[in-house]
N, C-alpha and C positions, 0 to 999 in steps of 0.2 A: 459599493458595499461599505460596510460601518467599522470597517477593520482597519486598524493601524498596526504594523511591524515595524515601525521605524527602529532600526537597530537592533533587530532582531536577527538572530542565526538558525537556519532553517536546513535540517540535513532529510534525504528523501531518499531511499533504497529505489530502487527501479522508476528514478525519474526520467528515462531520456525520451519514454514513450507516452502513451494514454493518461491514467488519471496521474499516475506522477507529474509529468511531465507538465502537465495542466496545472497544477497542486503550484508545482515550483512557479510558473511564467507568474500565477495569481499573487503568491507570496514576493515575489518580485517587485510588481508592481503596486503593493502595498507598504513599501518599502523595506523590505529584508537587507540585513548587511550582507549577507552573505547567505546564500543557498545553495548547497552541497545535494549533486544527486550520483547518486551511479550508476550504474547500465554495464553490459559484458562486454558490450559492441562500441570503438572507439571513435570510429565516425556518427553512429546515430548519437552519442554524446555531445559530439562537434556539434552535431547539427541543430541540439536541443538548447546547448551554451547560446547558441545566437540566435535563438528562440528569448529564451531567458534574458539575457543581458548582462552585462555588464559585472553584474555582482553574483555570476554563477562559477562555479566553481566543483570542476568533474574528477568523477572518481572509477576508473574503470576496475569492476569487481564481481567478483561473483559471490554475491554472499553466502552460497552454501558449503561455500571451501573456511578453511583457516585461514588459508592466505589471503581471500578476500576481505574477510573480516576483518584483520589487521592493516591491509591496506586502506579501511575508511580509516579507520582510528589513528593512524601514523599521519594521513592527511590533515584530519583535523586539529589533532593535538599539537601538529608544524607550525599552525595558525594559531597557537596561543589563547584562544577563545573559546566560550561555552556556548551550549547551543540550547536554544531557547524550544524551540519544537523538532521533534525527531518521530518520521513518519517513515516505518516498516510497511513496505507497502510494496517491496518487492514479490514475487510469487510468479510460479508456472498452473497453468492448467492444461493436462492431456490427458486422454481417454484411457483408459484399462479396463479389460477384461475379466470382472472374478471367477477364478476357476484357471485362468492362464497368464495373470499378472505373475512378473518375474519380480527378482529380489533388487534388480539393478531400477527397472521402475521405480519399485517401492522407495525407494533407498535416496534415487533425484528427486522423486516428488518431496522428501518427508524434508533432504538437506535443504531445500531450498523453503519452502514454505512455512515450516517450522523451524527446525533448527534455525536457518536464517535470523528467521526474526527473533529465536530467542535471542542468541547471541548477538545481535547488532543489538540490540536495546542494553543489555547487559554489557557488553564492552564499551560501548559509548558511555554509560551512567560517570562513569569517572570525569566526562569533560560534558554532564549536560547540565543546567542550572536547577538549585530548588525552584520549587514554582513550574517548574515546565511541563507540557502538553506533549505526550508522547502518545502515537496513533497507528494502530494495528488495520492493517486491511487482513479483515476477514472476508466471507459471503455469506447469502442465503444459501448457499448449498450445503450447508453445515445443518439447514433445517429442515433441509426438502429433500437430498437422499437419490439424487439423480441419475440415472441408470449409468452404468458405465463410466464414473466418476468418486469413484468408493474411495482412493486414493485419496483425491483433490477433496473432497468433499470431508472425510477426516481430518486432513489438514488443517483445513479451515475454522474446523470445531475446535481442533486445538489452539489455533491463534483469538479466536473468543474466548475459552477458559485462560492463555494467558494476560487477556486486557482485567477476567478480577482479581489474577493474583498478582500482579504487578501492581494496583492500583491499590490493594494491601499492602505489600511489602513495602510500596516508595510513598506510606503516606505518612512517614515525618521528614520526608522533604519536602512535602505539600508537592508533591508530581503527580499527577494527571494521566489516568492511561485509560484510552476509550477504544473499541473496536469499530471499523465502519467497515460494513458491510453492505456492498453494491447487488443491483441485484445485474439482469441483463444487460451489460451494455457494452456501445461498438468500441474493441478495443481490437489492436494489434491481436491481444493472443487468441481469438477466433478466430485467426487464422493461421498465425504461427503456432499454436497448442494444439488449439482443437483441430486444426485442420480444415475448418468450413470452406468450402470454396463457394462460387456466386450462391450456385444454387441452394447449398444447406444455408447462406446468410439469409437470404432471402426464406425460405422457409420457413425459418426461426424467428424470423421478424412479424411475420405473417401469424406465427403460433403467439408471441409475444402479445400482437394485438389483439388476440381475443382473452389470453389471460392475464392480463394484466388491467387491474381497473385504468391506468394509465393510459391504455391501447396503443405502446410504442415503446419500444426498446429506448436507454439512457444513453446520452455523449457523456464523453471523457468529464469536458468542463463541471458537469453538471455536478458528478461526485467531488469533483475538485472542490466546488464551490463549499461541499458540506466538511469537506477536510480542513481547509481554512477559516470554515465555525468551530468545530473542532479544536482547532491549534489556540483562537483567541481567545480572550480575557472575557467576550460576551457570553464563552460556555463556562465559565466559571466555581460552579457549580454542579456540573455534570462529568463523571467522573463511574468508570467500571463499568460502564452500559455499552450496549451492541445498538448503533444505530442502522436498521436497516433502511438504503436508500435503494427503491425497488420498484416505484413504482407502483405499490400494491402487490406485486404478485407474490410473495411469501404470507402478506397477512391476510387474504383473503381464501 
């Protein structure tokens, strides 16, 4: 790839798993100084750090608490350093009901996916550099309205409306705020959210290939790959746009 991070500082809400986690190993090995992800879970962090390498650096949080939030910010701001891309990309996906969706539902989906990501972008702005590339994981389900996903699927829309107001309000610091948005693919949380087990995986893959001009659901890497276009200096240029990486199946 045509990317250099040398000396660059890369922080990543929900890297310990899937495209995070991906996101981070790639920025690593691009040379980042330092890349900061965090995850709830202390061992899957462990277990991502020695994925990563050397120059990773974990934060176990939950960002849709306050106290999460301030635990990234207290980390990084220890390290004296700014950070050159910062990718909100943590987020839960689970099923609800309309008509029996409770408040407690509502209320994890929204702290976590939204709220989250407001406030991680927003607390962090104090230690992240002008010029920086800051990157929202939205979906296509923000535009496709997926039965039993009304929660998830709002969310998502709102973390698109915040990639153009952000990218207004931080543009005399010349910052960067794009939304990307994946379409299907194999991550942890289809089966830690959604709860798919073999056979809905399978099914869904089976559905994926006939809609999706594609004909096959995405790996983690793959969105990683377009998150680390994203974050460099060759997207330069592009700035407030929702890129959907999908496969086709939302634009068709």
């Amino acid at each position: 790839m045509p990317y250099n991070f040398n000396g660059k500082n890369i922080f990543i809400t929900g890297g310990s798993t899937g495209i995070g986690l991906e996101s981070a190993i790639k920025f690593a090995q691009l040379g980042a100084n330092k890349v900061f992800i965090t995850g709830r879970n202390e061992n899957t962090l462990n277990t991502a750090k020695e994925l990563i390498g050397k120059n990773a650096e974990i934060i176990i949080a939950d960002v849709g608490t306050d106290a999460g939030i301030k635990a990234m910010v207290d980390k990084v701001a220890a390290g004296g350093i700014k950070l050159d891309v910062v990718f909100a990309n943590a987020g839960i996906a689970e099923n609800n009901t309309f008509g029996e969706t409770t408040n407690d539902e509502f209320d994890k989906t929204f702290d976590i996916n939204v709220k989250g990501v407001f406030f991680t972008v927003q607390e962090l702005l104090p230690l992240t550099s002008d010029g920086a590339s800051i990157i929202l994981t939205a979906s296509i389900v923000s535009h496709k309205g997926m039965a039993n996903l009304s929660l998830y699927n709002a969310s998502k829309a709102a973390v698109r409306s915040f990639a153009r107001s952000f990218a207004t309000d931080l543009k005399a610091r010349n910052i960067r705020v794009n939304a990307l948005s994946p379409g299907a693919t194999l991550t942890p949380i289809m089966q830690n959210g959604l709860k798919m087990d073999t056979a809905a995986l399978e099914g869904f893959k089976q559905y994926i290939s006939q809609a999706a001009p594609s004909g096959r659901v995405a790996t983690p890497d793959e969105i990683a790959d377009v998150a680390v276009f994203l974050a460099s200096d060759t997207s330069s240029y592009i700035n407030g746009i929702e890129l959907d990486v999908d496969g086709g199946l939302a634009q068709v």
